[in-house]
Every structure is written in structure tokens, then in C-alpha cells.
N, CA, C and O atoms as a DFTB+ gen file, in Angstrom:
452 C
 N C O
     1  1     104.518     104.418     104.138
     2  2     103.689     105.300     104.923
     3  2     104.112     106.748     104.634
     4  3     105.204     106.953     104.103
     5  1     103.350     107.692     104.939
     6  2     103.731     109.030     104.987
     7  2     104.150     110.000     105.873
     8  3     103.697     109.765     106.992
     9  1     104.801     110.952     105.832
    10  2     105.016     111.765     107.123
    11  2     106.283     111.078     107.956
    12  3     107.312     110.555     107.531
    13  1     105.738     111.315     109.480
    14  2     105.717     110.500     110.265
    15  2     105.419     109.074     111.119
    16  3     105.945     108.622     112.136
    17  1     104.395     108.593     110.296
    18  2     103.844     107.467     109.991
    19  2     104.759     106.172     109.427
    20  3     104.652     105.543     108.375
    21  1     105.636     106.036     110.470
    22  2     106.696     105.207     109.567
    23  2     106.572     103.693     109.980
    24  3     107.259     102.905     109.331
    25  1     105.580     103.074     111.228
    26  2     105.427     102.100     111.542
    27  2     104.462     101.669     111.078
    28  3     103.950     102.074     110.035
    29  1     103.902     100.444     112.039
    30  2     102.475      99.893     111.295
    31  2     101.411     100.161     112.593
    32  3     100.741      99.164     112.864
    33  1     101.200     101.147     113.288
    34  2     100.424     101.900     113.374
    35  2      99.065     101.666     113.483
    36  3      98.445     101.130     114.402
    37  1      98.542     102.288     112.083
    38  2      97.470     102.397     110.896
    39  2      97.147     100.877     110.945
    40  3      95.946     100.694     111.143
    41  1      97.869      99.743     110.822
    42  2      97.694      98.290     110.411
    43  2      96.635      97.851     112.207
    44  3      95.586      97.310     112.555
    45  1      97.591      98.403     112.685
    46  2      97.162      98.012     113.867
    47  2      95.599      98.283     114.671
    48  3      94.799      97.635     115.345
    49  1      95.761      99.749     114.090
    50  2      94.331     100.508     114.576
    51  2      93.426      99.991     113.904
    52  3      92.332     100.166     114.440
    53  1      93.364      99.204     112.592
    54  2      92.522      98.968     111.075
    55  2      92.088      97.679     111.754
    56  3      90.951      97.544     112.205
    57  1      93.203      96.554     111.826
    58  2      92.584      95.348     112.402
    59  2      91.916      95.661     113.888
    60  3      90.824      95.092     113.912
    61  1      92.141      96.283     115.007
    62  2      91.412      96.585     116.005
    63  2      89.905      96.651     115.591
    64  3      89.022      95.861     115.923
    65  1      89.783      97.885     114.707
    66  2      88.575      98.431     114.218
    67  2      87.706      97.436     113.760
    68  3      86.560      97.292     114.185
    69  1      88.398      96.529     112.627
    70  2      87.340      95.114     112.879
    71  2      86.769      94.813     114.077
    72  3      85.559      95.034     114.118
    73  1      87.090      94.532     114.714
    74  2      86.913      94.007     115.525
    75  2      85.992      94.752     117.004
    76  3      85.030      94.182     117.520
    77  1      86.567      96.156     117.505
    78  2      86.151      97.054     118.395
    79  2      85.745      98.203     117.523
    80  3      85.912      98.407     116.320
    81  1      84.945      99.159     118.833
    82  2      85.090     100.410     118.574
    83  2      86.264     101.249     118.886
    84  3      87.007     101.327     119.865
    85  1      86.201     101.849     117.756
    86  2      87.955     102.519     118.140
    87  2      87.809     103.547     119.386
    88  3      86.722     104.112     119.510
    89  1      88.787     103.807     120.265
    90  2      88.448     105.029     121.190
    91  2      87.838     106.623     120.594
    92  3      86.927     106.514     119.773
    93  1      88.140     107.626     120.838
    94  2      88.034     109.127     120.459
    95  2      89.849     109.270     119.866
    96  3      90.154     109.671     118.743
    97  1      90.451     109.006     120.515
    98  2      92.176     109.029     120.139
    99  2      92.329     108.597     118.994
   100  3      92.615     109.147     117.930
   101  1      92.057     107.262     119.364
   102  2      92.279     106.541     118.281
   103  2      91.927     106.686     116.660
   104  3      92.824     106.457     115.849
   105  1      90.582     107.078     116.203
   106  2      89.637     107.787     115.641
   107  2      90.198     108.972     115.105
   108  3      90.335     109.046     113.884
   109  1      90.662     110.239     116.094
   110  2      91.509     111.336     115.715
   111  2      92.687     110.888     115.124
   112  3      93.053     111.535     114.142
   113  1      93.557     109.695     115.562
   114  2      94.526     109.504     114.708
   115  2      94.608     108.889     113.264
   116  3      95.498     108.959     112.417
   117  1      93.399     108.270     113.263
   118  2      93.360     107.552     111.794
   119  2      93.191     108.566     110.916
   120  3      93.783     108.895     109.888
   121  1      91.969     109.139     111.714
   122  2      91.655     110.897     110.662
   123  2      92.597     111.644     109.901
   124  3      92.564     112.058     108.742
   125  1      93.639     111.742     111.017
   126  2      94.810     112.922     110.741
   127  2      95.308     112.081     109.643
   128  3      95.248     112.418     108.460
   129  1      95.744     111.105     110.023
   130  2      96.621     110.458     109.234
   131  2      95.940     110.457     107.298
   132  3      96.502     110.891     106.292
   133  1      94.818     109.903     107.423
   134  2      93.710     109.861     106.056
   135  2      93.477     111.203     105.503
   136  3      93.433     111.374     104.284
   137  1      93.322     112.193     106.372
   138  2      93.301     113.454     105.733
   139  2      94.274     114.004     105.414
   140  3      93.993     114.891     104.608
   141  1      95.840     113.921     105.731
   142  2      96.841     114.281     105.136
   143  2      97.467     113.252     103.995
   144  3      98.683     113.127     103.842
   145  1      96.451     112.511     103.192
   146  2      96.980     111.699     102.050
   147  2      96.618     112.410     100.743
   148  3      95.427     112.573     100.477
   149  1      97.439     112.782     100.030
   150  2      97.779     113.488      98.606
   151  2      97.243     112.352      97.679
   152  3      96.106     112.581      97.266
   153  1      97.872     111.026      97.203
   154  2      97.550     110.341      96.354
   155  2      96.915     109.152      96.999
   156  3      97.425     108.822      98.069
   157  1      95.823     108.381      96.535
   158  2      95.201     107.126      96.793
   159  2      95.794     105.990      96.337
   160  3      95.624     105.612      95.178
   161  1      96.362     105.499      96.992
   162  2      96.765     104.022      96.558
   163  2      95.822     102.920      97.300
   164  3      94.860     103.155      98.031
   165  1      96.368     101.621      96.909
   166  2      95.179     100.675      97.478
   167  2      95.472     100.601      98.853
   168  3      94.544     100.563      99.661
   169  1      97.059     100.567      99.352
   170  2      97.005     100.963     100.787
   171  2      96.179     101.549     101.575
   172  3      95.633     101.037     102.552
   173  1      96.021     102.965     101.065
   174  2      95.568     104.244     101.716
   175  2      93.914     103.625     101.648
   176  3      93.208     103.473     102.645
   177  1      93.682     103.452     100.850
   178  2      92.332     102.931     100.110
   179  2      91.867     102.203     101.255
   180  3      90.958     102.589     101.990
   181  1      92.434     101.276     101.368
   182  2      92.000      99.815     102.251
   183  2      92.271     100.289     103.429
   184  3      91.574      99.606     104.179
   185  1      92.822     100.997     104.025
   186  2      92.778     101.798     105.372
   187  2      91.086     102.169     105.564
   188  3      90.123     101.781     106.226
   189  1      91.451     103.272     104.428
   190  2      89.934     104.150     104.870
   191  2      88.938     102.788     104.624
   192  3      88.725     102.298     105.733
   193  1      88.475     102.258     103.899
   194  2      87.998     101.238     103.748
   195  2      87.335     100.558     104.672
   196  3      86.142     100.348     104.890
   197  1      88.576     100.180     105.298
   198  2      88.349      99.423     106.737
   199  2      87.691     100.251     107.782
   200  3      86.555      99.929     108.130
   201  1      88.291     101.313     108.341
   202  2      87.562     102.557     109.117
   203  2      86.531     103.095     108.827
   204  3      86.073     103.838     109.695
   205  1      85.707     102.948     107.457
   206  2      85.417     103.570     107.139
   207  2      83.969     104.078     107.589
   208  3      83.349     105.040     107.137
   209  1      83.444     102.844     108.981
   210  2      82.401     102.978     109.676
   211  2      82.542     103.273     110.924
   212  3      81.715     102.819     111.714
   213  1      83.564     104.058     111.375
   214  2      83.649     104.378     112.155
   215  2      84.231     106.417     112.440
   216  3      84.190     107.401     113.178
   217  1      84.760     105.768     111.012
   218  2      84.822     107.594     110.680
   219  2      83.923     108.689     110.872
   220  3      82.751     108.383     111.093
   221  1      84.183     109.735     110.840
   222  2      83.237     110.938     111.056
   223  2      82.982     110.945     109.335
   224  3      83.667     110.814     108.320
   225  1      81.658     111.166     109.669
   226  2      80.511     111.095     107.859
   227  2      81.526     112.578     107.365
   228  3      82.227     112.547     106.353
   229  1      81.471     113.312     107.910
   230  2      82.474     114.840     107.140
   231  2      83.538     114.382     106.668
   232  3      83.678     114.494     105.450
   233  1      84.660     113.703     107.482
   234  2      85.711     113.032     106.851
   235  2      85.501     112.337     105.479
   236  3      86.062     112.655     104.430
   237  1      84.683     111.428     105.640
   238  2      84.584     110.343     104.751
   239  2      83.621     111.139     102.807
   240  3      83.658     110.823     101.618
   241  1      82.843     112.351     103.765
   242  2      82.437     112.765     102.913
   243  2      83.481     113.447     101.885
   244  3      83.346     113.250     100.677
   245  1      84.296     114.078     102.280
   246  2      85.197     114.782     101.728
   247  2      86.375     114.547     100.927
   248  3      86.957     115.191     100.054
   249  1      86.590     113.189     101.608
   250  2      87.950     112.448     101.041
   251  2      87.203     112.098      99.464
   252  3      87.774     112.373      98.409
   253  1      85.962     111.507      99.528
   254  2      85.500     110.848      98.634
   255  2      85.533     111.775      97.364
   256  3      85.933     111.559      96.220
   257  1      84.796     113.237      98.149
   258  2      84.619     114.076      97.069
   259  2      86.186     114.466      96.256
   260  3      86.236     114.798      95.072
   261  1      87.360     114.351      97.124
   262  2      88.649     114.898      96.728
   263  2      88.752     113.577      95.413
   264  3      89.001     113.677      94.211
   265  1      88.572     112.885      95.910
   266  2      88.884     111.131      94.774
   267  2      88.407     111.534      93.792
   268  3      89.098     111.907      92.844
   269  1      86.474     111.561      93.794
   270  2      86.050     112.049      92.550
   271  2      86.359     113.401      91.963
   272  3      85.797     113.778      90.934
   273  1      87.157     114.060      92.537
   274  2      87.442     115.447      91.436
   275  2      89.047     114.860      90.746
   276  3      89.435     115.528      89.787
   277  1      89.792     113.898      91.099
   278  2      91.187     113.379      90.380
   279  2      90.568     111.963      89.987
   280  3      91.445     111.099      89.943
   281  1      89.299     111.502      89.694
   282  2      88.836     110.480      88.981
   283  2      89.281     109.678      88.244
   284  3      89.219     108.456      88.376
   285  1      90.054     110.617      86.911
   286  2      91.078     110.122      85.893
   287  2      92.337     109.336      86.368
   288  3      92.885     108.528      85.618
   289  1      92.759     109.574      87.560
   290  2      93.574     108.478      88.223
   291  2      93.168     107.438      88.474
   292  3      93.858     106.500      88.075
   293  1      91.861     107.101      89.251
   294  2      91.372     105.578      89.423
   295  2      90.399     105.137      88.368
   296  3      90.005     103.992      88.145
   297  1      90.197     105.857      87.976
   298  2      89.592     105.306      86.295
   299  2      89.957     103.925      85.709
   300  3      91.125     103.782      85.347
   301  1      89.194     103.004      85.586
   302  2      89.642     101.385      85.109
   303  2      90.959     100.811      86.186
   304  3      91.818     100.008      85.821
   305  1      90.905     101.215      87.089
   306  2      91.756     100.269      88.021
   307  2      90.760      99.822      88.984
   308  3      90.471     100.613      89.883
   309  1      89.991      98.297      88.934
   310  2      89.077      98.146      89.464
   311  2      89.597      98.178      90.980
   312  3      89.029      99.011      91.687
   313  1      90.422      97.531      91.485
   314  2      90.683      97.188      92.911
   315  2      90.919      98.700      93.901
   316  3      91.102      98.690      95.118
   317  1      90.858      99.962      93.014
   318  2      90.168     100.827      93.744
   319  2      89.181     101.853      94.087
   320  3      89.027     102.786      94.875
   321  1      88.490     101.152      92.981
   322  2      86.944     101.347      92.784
   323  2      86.211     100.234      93.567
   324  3      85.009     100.200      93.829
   325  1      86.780      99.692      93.761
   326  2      86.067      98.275      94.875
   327  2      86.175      98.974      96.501
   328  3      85.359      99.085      97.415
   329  1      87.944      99.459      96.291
   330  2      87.879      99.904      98.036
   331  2      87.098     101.634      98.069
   332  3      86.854     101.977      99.226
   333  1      86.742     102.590      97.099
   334  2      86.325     103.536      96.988
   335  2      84.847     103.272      97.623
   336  3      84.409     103.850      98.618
   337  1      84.011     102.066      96.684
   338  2      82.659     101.987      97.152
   339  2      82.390     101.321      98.496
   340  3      81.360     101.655      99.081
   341  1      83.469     100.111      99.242
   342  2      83.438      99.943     100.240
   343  2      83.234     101.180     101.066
   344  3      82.238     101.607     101.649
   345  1      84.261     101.559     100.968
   346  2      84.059     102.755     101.850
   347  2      82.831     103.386     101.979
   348  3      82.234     103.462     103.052
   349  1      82.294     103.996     100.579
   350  2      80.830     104.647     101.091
   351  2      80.351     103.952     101.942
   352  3      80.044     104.324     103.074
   353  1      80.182     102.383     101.287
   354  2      78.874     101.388     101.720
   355  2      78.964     101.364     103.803
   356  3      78.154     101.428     104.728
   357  1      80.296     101.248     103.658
   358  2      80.790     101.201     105.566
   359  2      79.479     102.111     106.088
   360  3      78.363     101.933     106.577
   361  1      80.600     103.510     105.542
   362  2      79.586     104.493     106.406
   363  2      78.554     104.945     105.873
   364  3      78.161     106.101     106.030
   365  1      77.995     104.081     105.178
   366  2      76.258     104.541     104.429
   367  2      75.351     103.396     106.095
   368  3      74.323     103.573     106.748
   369  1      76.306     102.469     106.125
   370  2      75.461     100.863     106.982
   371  2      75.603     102.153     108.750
   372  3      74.636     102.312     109.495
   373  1      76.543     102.619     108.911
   374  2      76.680     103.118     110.007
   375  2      75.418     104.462     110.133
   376  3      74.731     104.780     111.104
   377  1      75.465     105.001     108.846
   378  2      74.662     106.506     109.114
   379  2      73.155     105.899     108.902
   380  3      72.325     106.591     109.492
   381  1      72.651     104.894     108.279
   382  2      71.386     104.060     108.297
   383  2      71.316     103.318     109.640
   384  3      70.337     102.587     109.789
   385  1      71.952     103.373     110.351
   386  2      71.688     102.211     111.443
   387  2      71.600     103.928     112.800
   388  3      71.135     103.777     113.930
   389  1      71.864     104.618     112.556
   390  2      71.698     105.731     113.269
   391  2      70.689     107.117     112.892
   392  3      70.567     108.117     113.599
   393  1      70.222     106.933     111.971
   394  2      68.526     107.315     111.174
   395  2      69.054     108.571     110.651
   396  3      68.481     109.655     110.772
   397  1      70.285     108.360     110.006
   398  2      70.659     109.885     108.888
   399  2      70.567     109.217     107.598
   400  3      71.625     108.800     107.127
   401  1      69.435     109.033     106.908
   402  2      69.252     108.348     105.939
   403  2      69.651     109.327     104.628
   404  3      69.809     108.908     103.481
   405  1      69.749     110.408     104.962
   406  2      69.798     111.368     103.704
   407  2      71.388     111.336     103.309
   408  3      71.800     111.409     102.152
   409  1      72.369     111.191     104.711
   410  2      73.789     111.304     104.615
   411  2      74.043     109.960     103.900
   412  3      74.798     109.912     102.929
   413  1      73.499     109.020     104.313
   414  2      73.762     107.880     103.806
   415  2      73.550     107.826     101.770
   416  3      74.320     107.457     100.883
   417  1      72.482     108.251     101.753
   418  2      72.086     108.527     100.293
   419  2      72.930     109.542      99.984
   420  3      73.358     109.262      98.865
   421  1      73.443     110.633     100.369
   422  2      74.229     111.363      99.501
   423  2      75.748     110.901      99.183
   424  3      76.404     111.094      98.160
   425  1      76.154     110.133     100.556
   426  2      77.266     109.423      99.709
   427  2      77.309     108.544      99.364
   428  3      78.445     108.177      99.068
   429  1      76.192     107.563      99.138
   430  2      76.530     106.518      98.005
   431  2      76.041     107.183      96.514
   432  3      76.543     106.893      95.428
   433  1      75.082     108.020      96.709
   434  2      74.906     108.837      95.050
   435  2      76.441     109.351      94.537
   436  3      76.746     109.649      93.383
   437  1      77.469     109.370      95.945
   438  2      78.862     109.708      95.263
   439  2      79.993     108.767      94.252
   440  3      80.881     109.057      93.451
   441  1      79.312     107.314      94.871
   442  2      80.067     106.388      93.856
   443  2      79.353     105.621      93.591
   444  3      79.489     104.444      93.926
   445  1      77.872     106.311      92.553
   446  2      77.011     105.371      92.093
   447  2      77.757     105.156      90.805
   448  3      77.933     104.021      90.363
   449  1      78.149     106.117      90.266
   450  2      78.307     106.177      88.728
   451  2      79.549     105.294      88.903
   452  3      80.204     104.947      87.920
């Protein structure tokens, strides 16, 4: 983990999230935590992944865009190009089921290619 983040936390809030809606707290903490990540691993990956429909569309928009500008890192490592497009797809199903159809289309046009 990073930081302060030295427990399992994150594990905990991720399986919740299956399952519930996360609180407003809860939500702010996954955030903080996802937005202060430097490198993507499949960890980090499969976090956001999992959250990733419950996230704020700005968050999710942004992280994505940070991925695709260091591309050359996940380049031919499929298993995080699998959790990259999960992710859109999460919060593409969340921003379509709430009639922002354009947000939804702009970030999956982010990991069409």
C-alpha cells in the first residue's frame, strides 16, 4: 500500500462496494487514496476497477487520462488493460443508467483503442 495506507482498508471498502453503496466518507476515502497513486499496478488497477461505479465520473475521468499519457508502461500487459477497460465500462453502466450518455461515450472513446 502507499502512504499511510498500510492496512487492508481499500480491500475492505472494494468488497463492501460490491455489494452496497459506499457512504459519502467512504467514497472520499477511496478517492484520496486512488488519486494519490503515482504508478498503476494491478493492485491499484483492481481497486479502481472495482469502485469504479461508484466513483465521481471527474475522478475516474482523469486517472484514466493520466494512464493514457504513460501508456508505454501498460502497453502488452494484458491483465491491465482488462482492469483499465473495466473501469471505464463500471462507470460508463453508472453514467448511462443516470442519462449522461455523452460522459459515458467520452470515456469509453478513452480505452477504445
Amino acid at each position: 500500500m502507499t502512504r499511510q495506507y498500510t492496512d487492508y482498508r481499500f480491500l475492505e471498502l472494494t468488497a463492501k462496494a460490491c455489494h452496497q453503496i459506499l457512504n459519502k466518507e467512504e467514497v472520499t476515502e477511496i478517492s484520496d487514496f486512488l488519486f494519490g497513486i503515482e504508478l498503476w499496478l494491478e493492485y491499484s488497477l483492481g481497486i479502481l476497477a472495482l469502485n469504479a461505479w461508484q466513483l465521481p465520473y471527474s475522478l475516474v475521468y482523469a486517472i484514466i487520462s493520466d494512464i493514457n499519457l504513460h501508456e508505454k508502461e501498460y502497453k502488452g500487459k494484458l491483465i491491465y488493460r482488462r482492469r483499465i477497460v473495466q473501469t471505464a465500462r463500471r462507470c460508463a453502466m453508472t453514467l448511462i443508467s443516470r442519462g449522461e450518455t455523452q460522459k459515458a461515450s467520452d470515456l469509453l472513446s478513452m480505452v477504445h483503442h
